[in-house]
Backbone as a chain_set.jsonl record, in Angstrom:
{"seq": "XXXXXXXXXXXXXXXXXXXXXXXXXXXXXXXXXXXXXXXXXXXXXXXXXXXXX", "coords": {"N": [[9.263, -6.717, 7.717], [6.961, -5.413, 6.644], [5.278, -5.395, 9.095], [6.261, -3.526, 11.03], [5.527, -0.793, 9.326], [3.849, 2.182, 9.506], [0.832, 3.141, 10.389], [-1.422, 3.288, 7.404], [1.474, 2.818, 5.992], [3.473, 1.172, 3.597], [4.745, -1.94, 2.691], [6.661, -3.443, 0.029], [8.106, -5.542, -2.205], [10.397, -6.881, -4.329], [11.433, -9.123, -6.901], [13.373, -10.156, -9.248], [12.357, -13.44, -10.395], [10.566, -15.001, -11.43], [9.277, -16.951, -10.253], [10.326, -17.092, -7.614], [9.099, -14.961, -6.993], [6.159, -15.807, -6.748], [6.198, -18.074, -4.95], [7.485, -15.81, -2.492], [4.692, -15.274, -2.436], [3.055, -17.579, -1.269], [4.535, -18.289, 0.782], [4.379, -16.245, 2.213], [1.561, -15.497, 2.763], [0.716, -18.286, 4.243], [0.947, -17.491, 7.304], [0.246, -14.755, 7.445], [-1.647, -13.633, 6.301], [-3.372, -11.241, 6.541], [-1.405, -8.949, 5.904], [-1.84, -8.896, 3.182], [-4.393, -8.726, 3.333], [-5.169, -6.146, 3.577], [-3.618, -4.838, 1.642], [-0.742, -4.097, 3.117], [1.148, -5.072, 2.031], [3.021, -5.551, -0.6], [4.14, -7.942, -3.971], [6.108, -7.735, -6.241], [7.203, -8.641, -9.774], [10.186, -7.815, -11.21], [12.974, -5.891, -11.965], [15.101, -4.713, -9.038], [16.676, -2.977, -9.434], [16.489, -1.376, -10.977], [14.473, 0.513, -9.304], [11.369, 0.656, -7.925], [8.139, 2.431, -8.794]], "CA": [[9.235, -5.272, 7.591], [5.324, -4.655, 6.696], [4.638, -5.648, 10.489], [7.178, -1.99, 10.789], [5.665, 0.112, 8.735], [3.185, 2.949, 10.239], [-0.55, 3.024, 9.559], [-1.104, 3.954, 5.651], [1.79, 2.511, 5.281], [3.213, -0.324, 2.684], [5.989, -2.664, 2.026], [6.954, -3.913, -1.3], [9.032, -6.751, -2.415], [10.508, -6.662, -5.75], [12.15, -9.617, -7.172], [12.95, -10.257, -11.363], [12.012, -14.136, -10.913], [8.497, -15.085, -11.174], [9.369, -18.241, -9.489], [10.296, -16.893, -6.531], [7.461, -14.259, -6.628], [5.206, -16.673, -6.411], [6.825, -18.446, -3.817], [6.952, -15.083, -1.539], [3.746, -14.846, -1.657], [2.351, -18.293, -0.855], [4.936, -18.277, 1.991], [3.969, -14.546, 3.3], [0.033, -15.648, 2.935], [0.413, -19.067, 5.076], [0.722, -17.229, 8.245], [0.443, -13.595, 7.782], [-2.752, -13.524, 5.26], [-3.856, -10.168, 6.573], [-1.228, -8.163, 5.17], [-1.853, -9.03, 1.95], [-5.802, -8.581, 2.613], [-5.431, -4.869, 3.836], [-2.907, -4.054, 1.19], [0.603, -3.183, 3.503], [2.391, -5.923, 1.691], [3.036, -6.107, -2.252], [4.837, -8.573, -4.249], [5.958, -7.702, -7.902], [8.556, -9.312, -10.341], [11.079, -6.502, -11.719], [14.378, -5.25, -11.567], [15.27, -4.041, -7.888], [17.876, -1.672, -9.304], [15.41, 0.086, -11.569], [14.076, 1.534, -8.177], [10.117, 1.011, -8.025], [7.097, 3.295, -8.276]], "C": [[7.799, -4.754, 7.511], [4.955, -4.901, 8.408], [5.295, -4.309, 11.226], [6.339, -0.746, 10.617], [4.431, 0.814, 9.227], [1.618, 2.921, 9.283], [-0.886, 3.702, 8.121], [0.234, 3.4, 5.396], [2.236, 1.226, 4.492], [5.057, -0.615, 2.226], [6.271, -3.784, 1.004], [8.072, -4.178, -1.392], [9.084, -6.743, -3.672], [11.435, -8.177, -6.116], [11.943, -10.09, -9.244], [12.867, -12.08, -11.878], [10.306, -14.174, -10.482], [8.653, -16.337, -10.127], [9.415, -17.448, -7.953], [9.74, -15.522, -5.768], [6.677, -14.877, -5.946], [5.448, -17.182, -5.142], [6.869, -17.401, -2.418], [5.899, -15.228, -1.1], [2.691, -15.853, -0.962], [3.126, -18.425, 0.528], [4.512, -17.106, 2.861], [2.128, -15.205, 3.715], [0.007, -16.988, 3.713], [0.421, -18.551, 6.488], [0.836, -15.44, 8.506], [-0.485, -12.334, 6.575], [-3.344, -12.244, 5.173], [-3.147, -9.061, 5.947], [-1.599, -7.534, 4.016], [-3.754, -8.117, 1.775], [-6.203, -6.624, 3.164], [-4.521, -4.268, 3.357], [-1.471, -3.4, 1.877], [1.524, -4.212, 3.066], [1.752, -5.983, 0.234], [3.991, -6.83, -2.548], [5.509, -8.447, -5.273], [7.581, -8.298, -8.311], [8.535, -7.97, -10.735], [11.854, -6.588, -11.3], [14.434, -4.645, -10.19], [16.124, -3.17, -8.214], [17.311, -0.59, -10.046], [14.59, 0.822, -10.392], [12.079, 0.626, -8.935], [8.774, 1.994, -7.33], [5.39, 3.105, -8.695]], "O": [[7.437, -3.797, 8.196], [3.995, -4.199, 8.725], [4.641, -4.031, 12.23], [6.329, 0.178, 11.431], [3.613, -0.068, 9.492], [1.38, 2.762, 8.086], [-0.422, 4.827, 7.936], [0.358, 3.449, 4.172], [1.534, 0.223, 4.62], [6.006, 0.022, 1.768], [6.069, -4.966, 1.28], [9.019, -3.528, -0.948], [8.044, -6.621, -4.319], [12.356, -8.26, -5.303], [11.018, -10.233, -10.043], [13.108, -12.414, -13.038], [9.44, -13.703, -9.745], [7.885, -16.4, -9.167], [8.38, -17.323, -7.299], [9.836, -15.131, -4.605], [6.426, -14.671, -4.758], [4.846, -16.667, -4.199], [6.435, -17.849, -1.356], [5.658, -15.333, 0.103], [1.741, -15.449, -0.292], [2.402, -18.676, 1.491], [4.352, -17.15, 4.081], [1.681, -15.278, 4.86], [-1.163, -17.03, 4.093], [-0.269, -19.322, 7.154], [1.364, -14.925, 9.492], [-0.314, -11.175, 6.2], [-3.829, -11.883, 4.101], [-3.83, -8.177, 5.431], [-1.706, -6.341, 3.732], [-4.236, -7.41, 0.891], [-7.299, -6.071, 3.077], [-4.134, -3.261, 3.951], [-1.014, -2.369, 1.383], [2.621, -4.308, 3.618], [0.609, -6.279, -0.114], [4.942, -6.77, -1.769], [5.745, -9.63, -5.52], [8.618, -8.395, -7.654], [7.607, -7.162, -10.734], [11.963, -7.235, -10.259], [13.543, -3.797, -10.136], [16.478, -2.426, -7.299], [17.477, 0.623, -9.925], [14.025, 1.857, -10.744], [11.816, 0.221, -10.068], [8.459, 2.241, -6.166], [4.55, 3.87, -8.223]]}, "num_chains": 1, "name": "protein.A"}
């Protein structure tokens, strides 16, 4: 989806383990390192039903 989203913008991934936080993001950063380094991809642990802002 961040490879989607229009210039300025950003796609964020919410999940409430840390484990498989982590895990996103060493899998997103082995072949797609630039998202991460121009900010259109975030990763955060939390609730997905609490909505995030």
């Amino acid at each position: 989806m961040a490879r989607l989203v229009h210039p300025g913008g950003k796609a964020i991934g919410v999940d409430h383990i840390q484990e498989l936080v982590d895990k996103s993001i060493v899998n997103i950063k082995k072949n797609n390192k630039d998202l991460f380094d121009e900010g259109i991809i975030e990763i955060h642990k939390g609730d997905g039903r609490q909505g995030y802002e």
